[in-house]
N, C-alpha and C positions, 0 to 999 in steps of 0.2 A: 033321892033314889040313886044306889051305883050306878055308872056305865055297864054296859054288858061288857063282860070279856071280849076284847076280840082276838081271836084265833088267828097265828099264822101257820100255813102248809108250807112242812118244810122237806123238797124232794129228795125222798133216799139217794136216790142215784147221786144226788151232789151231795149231799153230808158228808162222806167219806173223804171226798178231795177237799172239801172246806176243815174239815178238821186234820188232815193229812198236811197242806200247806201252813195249818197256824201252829201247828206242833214245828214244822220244819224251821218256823221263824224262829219261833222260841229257843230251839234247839243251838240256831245259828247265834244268836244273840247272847246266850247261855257260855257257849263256848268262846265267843267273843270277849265278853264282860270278865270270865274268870280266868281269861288266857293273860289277860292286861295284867302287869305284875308280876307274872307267872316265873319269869327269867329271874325275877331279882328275890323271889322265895326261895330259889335253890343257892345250896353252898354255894361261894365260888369255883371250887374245885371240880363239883359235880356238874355245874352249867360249865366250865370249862372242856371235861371230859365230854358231856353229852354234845358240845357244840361242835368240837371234834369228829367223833364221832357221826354225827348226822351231813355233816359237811364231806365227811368223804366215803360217804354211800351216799349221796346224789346220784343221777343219772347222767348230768353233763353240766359242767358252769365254761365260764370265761373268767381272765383273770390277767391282773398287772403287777407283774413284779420290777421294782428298781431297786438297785444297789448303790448305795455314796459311800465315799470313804475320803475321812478329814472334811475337808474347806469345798471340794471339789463338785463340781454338780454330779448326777446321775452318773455310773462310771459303767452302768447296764439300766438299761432300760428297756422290757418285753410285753408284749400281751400275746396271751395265748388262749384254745380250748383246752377241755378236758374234757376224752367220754370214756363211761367206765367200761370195762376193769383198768387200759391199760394203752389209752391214745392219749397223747399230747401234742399240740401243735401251736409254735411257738415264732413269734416271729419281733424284731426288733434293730437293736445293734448296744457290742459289747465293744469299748473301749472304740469308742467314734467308729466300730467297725458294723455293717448290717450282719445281719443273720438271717438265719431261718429253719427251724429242725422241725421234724416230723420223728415222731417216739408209737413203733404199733407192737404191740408183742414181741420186747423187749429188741428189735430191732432201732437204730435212729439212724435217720438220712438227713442229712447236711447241706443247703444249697451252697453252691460257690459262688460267692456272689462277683466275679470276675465272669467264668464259664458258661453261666447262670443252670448249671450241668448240677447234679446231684447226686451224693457221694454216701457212701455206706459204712457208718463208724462201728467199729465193735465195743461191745461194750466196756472192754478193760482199759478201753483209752478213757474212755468218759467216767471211769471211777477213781482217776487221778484226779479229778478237780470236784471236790464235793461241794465250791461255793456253786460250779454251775449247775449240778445237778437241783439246787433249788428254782434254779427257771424247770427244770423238767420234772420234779416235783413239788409244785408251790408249799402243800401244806408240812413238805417236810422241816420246814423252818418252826413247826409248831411240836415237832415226835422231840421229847423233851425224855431225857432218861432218871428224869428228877425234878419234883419243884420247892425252892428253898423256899417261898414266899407268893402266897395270892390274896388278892384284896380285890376288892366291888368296886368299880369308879363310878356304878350309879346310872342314871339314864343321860345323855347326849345325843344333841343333833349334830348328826354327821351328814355330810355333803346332801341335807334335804332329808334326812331319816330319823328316826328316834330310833337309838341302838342303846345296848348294855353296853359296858365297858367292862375290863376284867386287866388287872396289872401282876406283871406276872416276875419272880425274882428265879429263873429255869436252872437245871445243870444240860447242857447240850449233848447232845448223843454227836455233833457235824466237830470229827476232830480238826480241822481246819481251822476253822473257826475258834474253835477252844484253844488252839498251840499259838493264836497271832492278835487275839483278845480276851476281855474282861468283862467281872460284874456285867452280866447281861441285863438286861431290863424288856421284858414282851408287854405290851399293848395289844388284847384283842379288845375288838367291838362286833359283836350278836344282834342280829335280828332277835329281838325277842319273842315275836312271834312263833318262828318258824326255828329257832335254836340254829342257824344257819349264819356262820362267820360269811362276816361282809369285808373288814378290813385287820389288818394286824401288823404289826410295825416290831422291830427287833432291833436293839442297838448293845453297841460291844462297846468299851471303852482299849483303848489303846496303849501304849508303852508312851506314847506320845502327848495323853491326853485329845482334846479337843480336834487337834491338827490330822491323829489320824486315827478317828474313830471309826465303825465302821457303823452303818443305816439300812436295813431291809424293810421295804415296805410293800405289803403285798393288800392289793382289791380281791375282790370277787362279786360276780355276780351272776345273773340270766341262768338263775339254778334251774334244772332240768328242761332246760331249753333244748330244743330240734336241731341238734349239735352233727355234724358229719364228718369225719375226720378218715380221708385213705391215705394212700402208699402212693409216694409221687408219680406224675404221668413218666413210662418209661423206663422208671425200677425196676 
């Protein structure tokens, strides 16, 4: 003889949220499983642009840029915020010297690092030197007015991460840079997740070779992080 069926009651009132949460997993899961990869389906050039792109419409990162040139250690060395549209705050030291700038709606203030007083640069002083405007715009190392050459490097672990890699052969938009070096070569690395540059490196070859090359290497991180950036006390 069969067993009798036995019946279970199953209360509406929870059906909904029982199946509301197992679609959510699925869903979460879903997008998980086909995000995996995701970075290295696209062109280079279009994970290139998109990564770009997504990096500087954030809401706010932090970020380290250093400068080498030849044999020499760090010849700049900063970490800064960034909140958008148009704060930067930057602190460090350039040529064994400290620093510290504050960049808010196209104003930048200067600490003195003697007075410890805070001073008010206009901006046509600060567009004499385009290497420094890349501490006050990091990704500007990456506005390329050209690229001769891009290729995939693949997945790597970087400092504890699995990132894309993307190698890059650029023509530079920073005439500085183009009048005093060569053959450039870019290194980015992507979160592939989030399309969201973590690190990227730039090198120039010199008149001198080896001896006086130049090195830009910039981090990023703490994307749209509770970032606050004012106008120094007393401006």
């Amino acid at each position: 003889m069969l067993p009798k069926p036995h019946w279970v009651v199953i209360n509406r009132k929870l059906l909904w949220p029982v199946l509301g949460a197992g679609l959510l997993i699925l869903t979460v899961l879903a997008v998980n499983i086909l995000g995996r990869g995701g970075a290295e389906k696209l062109q280079p050039e279009v994970l290139f642009a998109r990564s770009l792109s997504q990096t500087a419409a954030t809401e706010s990162f932090r970020y380290k840029m250093q400068v080498a040139v030849g044999r020499e250690d760090w010849v700049s060395s900063v970490e800064g915020e960034r909140v958008a549209p148009d704060r930067i705050h930057i602190r460090g030291t350039m040529q064994k010297t400290p620093l510290e700038f504050i960049h808010i709606s196209g104003i930048t203030y200067m600490k003195d690092p003697w007075s410890e007083g805070w001073l008010t640069i206009p901006e046509s002083s600060l567009s004499l030197t385009e290497l420094f405007i890349a501490e006050l715009n990091p990704l500007g190392i990456l506005d390329f007015k050209g690229i001769q050459e891009i290729k995939s490097l693949g997945r790597k672990k970087v400092a504890g991460e699995v990132l894309t890699g993307l190698e890059i052969k650029p023509l530079l938009k920073n005439a500085l840079l183009e009048s005093g070096y060569r053959d450039f070569l870019v290194q980015v690395w992507v979160d592939p997740r989030t399309c969201y540059i973590r690190s990227a490196t730039l090198e120039g070859a010199g008149s001198g070779g080896e001896a006086d090359k130049i090195v830009i290497k910039l981090e990023i991180w703490d994307y749209n992080s509770k970032l606050e950036i004012n106008k120094p006390p007393g401006v």
